[in-house]
N, CA, C and O atoms as a GROMACS GRO file, in nm:
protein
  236
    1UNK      N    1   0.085  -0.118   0.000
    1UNK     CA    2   0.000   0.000   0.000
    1UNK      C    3   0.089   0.124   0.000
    1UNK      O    4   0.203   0.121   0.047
    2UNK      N    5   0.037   0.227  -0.051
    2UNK     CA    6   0.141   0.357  -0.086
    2UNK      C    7   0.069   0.441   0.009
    2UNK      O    8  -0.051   0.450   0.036
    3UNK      N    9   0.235   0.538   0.081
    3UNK     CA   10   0.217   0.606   0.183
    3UNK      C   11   0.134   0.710   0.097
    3UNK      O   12   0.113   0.712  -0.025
    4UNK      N   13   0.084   0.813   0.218
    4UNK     CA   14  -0.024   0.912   0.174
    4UNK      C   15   0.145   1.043   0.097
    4UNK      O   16   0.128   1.141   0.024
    5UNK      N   17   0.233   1.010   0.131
    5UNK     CA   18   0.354   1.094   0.089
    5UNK      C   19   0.381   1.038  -0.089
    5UNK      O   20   0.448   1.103  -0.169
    6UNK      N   21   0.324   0.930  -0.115
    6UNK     CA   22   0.377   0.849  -0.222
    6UNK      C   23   0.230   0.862  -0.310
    6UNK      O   24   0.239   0.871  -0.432
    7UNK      N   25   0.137   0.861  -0.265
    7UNK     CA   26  -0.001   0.927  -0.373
    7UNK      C   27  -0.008   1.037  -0.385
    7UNK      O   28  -0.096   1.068  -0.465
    8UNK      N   29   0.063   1.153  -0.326
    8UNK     CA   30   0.058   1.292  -0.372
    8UNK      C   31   0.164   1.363  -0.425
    8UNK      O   32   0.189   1.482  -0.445
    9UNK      N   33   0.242   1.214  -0.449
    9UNK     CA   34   0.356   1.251  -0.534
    9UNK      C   35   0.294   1.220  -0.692
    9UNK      O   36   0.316   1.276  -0.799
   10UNK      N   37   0.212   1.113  -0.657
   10UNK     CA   38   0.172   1.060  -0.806
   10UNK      C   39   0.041   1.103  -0.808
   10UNK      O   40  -0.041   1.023  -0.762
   11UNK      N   41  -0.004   1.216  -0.852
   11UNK     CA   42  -0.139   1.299  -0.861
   11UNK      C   43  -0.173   1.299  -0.982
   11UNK      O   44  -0.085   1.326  -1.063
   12UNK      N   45  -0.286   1.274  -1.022
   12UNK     CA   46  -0.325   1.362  -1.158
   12UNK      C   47  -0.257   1.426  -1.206
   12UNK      O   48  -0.186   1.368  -1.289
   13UNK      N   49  -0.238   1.538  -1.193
   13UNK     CA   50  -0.218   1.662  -1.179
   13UNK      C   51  -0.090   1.632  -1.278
   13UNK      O   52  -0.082   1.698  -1.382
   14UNK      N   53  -0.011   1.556  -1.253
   14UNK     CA   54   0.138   1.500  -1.313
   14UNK      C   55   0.145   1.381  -1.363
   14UNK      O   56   0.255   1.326  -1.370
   15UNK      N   57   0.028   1.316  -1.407
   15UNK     CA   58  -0.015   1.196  -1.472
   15UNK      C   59  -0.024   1.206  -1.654
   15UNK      O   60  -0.108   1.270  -1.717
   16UNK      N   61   0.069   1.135  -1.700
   16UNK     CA   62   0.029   1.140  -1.872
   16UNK      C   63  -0.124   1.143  -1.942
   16UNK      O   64  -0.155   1.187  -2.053
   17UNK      N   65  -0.191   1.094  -1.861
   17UNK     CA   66  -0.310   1.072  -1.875
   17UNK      C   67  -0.435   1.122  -1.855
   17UNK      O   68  -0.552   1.099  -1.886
   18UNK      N   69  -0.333   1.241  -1.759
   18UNK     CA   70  -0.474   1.375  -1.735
   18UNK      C   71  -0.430   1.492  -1.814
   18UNK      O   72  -0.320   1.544  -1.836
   19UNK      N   73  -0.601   1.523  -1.864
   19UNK     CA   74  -0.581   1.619  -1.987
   19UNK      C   75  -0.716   1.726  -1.916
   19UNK      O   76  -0.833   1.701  -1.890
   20UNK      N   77  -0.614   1.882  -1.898
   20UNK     CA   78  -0.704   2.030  -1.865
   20UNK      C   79  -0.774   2.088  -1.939
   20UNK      O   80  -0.717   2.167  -2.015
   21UNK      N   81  -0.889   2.077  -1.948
   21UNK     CA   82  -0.982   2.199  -2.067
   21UNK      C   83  -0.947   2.321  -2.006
   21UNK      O   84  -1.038   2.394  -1.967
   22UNK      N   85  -0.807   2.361  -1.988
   22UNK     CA   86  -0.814   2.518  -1.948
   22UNK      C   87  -0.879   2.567  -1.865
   22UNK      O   88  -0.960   2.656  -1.892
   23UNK      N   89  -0.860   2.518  -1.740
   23UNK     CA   90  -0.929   2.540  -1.582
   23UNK      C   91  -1.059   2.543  -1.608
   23UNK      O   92  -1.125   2.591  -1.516
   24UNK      N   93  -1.157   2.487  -1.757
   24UNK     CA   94  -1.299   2.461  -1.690
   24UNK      C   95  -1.316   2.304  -1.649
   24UNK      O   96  -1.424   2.269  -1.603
   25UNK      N   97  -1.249   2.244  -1.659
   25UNK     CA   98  -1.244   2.091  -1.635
   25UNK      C   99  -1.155   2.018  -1.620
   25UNK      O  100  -1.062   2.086  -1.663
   26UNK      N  101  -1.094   1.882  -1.576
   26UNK     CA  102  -1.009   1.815  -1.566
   26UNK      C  103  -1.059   1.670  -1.632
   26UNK      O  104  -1.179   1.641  -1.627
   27UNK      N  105  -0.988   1.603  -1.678
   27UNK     CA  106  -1.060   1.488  -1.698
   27UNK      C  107  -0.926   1.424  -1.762
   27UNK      O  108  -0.839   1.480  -1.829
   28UNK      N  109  -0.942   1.217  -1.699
   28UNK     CA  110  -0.868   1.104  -1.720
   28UNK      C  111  -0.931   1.047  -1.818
   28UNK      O  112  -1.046   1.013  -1.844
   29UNK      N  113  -0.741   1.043  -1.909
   29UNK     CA  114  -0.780   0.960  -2.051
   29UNK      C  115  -0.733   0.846  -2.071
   29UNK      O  116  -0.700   0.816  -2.186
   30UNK      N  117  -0.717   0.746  -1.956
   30UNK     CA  118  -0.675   0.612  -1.984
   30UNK      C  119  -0.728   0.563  -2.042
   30UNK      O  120  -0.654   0.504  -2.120
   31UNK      N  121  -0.850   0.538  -2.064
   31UNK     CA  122  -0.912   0.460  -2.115
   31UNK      C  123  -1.029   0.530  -2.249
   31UNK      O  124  -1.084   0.640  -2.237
   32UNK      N  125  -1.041   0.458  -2.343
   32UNK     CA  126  -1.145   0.557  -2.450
   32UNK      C  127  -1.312   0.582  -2.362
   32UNK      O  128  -1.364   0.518  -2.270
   33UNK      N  129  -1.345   0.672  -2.421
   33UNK     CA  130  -1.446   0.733  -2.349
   33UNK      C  131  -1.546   0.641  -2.342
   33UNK      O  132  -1.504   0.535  -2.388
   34UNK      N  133  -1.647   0.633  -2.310
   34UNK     CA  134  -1.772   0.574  -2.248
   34UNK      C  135  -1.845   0.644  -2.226
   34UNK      O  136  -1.844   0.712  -2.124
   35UNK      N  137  -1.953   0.652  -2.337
   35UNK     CA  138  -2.040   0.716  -2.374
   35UNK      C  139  -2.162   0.711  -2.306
   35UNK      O  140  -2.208   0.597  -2.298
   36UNK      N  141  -2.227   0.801  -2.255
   36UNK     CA  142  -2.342   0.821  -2.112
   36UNK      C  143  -2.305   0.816  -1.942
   36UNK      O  144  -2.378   0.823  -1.843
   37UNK      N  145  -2.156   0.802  -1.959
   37UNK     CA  146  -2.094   0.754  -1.821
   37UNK      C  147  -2.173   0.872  -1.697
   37UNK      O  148  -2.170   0.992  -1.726
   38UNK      N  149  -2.192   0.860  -1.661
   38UNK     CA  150  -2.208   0.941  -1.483
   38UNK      C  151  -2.058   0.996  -1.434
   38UNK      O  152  -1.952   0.934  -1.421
   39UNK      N  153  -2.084   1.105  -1.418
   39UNK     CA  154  -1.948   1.163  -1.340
   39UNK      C  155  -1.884   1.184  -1.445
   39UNK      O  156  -1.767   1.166  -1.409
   40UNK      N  157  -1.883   1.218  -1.580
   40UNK     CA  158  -1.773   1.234  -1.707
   40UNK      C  159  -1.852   1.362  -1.776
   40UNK      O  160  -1.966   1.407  -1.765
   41UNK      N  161  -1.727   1.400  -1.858
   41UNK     CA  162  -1.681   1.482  -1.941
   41UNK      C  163  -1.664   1.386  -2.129
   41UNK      O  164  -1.579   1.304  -2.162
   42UNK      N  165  -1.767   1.436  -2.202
   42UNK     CA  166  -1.748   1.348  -2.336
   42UNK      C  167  -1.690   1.219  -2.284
   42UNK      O  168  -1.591   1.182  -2.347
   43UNK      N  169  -1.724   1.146  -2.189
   43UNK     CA  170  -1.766   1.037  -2.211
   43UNK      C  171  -1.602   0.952  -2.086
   43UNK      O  172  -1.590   0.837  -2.044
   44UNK      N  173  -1.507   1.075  -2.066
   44UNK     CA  174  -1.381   1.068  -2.014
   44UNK      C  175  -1.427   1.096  -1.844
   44UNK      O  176  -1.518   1.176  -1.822
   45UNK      N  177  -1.367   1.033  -1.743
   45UNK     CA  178  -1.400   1.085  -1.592
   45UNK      C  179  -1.334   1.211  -1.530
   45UNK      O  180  -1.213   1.235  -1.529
   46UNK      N  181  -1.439   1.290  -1.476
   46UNK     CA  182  -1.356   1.409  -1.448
   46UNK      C  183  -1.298   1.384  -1.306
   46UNK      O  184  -1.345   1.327  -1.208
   47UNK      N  185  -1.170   1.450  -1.331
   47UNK     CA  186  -1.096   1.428  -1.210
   47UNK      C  187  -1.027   1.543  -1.153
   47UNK      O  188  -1.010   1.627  -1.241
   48UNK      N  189  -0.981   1.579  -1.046
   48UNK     CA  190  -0.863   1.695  -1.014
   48UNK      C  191  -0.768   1.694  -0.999
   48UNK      O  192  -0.718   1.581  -0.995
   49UNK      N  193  -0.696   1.786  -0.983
   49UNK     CA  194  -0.541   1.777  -1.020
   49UNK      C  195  -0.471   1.728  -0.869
   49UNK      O  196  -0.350   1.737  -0.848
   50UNK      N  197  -0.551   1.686  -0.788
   50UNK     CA  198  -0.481   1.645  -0.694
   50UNK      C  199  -0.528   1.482  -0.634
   50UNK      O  200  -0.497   1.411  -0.538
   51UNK      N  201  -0.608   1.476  -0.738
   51UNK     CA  202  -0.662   1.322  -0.708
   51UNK      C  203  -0.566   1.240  -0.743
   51UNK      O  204  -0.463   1.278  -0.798
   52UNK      N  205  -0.596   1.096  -0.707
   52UNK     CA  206  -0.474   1.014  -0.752
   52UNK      C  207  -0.525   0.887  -0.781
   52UNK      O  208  -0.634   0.877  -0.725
   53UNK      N  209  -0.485   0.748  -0.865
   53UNK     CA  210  -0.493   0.633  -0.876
   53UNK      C  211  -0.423   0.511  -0.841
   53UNK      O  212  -0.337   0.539  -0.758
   54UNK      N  213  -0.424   0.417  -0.863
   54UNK     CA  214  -0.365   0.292  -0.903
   54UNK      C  215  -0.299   0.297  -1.030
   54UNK      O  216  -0.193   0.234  -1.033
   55UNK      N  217  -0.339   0.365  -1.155
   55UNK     CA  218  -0.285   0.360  -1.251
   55UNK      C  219  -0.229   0.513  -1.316
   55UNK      O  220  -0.257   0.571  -1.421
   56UNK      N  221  -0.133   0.549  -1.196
   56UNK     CA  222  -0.081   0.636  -1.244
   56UNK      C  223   0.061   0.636  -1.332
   56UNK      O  224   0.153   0.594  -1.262
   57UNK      N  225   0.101   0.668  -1.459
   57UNK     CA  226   0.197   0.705  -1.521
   57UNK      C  227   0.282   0.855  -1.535
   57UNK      O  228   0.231   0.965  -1.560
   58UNK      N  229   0.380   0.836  -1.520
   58UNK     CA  230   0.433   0.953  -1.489
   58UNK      C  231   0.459   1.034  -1.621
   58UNK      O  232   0.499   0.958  -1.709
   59UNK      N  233   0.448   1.188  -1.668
   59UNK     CA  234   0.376   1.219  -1.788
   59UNK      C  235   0.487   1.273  -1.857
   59UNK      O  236   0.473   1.316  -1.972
   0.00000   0.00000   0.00000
């Protein structure tokens, strides 16, 4: 399990995979969109720049 020092190293925020509409939105593009999803942006999950995952890549 990763210290709370070791998920806020690996944030969104610094993830290859999170993409900014220019401070009106945040949203994760691991995966192709999913169309009608709950909680999304065109179909992508919106997220913040300080949230974090399991599948973070460093960007």
């Amino acid at each position: 399990m990763a210290s709370d020092a070791d998920a806020s190293a690996e944030r969104c925020e610094l993830c290859r995979y999170f993409f900014n509409r220019r401070g009106r939105w945040s949203v994760c593009r691991r995966y192709p969109p999913t169309p009608g999803a709950k909680g999304a942006k065109d179909g992508f999950p919106i997220v913040t720049a300080d949230d974090w995952c399991g599948e973070y890549r460093a960007g």
